[in-house]
N, C-alpha and C positions, 0 to 999 in steps of 0.2 A: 138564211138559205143554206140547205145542204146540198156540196156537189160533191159527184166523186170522180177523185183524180185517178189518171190512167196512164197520163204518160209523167215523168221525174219531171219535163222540162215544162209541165203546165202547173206548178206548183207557185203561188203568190204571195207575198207576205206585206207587210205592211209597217210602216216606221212610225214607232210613237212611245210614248211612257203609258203604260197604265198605272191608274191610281190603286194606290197602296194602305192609303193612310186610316186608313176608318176599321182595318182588321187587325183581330187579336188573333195570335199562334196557342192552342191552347194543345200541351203536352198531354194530355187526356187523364186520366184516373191512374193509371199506373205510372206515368210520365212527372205526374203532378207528387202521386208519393216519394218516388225516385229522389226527385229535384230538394222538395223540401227535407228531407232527409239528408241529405248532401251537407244543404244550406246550415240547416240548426245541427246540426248532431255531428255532420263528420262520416256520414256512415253511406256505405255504397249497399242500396238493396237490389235484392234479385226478388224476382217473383216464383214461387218453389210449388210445382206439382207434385202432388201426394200420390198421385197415382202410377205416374213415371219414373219417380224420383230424378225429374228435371231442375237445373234451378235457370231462371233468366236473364239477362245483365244487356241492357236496359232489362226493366219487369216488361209482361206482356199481360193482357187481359184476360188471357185464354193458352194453353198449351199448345202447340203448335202441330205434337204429334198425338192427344188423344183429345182435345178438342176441348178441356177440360175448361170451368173456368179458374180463374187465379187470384184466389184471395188470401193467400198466405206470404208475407214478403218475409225474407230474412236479410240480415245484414253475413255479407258473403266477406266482410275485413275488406282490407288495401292492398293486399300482398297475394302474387300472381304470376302468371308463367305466360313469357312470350312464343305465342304462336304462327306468326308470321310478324314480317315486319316490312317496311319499306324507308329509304332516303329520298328527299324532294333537296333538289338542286333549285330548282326554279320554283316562283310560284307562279299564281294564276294569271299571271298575266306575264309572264315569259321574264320575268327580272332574276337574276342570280341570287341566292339564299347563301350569305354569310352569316354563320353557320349552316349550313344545311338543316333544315329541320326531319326530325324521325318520328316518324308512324307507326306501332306495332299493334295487333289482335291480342290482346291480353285475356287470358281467359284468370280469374278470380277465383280463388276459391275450387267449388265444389261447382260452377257453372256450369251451364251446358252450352253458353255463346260467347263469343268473345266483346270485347269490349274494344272500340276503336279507339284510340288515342296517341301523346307526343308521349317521345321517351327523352327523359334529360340529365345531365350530369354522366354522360356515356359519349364517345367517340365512335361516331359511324362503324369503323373496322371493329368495333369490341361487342358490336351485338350479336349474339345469335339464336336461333329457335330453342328456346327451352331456359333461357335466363331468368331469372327469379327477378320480381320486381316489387315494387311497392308504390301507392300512391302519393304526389305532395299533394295537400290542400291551401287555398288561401287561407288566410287567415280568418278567423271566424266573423271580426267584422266586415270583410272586404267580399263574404261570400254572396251570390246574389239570388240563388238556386238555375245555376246554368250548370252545363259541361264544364264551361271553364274555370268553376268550381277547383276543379283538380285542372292544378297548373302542368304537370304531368306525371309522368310512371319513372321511378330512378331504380336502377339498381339494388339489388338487398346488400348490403354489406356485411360481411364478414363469411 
């Protein structure tokens, strides 16, 4: 049944679990490259429009701004420039984070989007916009083709 709601306080909801168990998450065609690329190789791809001279991080199917499609991946390297960043005191569920853990937009390379992820082996007060980073990976056996592939984004040294 569809109804429509008109006033906030006639809104209903309902307590239950719904089942879960029978669906796959599939990363798509360009998600699917991305990961396994990770996984075996080591290597972070973007998806590169020819026409823009775009690159994308995650890749994307299509350009976002000529509509193009995307079938050029390159490896965009480990090493990156922080463009925003954040600290999480708490997490999700309100508990205090010792360590605090750090969030930064890494843009990669020659990208054109940033990449969300941890930053580590850095002290909250020593990050800032425009720091030079690099990726860690697990180890090659331990990688699964997830995000958490890259344990996270460290400092460049020297």
């Amino acid at each position: 049944m569809i109804e429509r709601i008109e006033k906030a306080a006639d809104i209903r909801h309902w307590l239950g679990d719904m089942e879960a168990d029978h669906y796959y998450y599939s990363a798509g065609i360009a998600g699917e490259k991305f990961f396994t690329a990770l996984r075996d190789e080591g290597k972070i791809l973007g998806a590169h429009c020819a026409a823009c001279q775009l690159t994308y991080v995650p890749p994307r199917i299509y350009c976002e701004r000529c509509f193009a499609e995307l079938t050029e991946y390159k490896d965009v390297g480990k090493r990156g420039c922080v463009v925003a960043f954040t600290v999480a005191h708490y997490d999700k569920s309100g508990n205090r984070l010792e360590p605090p853990e750090i969030f930064a937009l890494i843009n990669l390379g020659p990208c054109t989007t940033p990449l969300l992820h941890r930053l580590g082996e850095i002290e909250p007060e020593k990050i800032c916009v425009g720091l030079e980073v690099e990726a860690v990976l697990k180890p090659k056996k331990e990688r699964e083709g997830k995000i958490t592939d890259i344990l996270y984004f460290r400092p460049v040294k020297g």
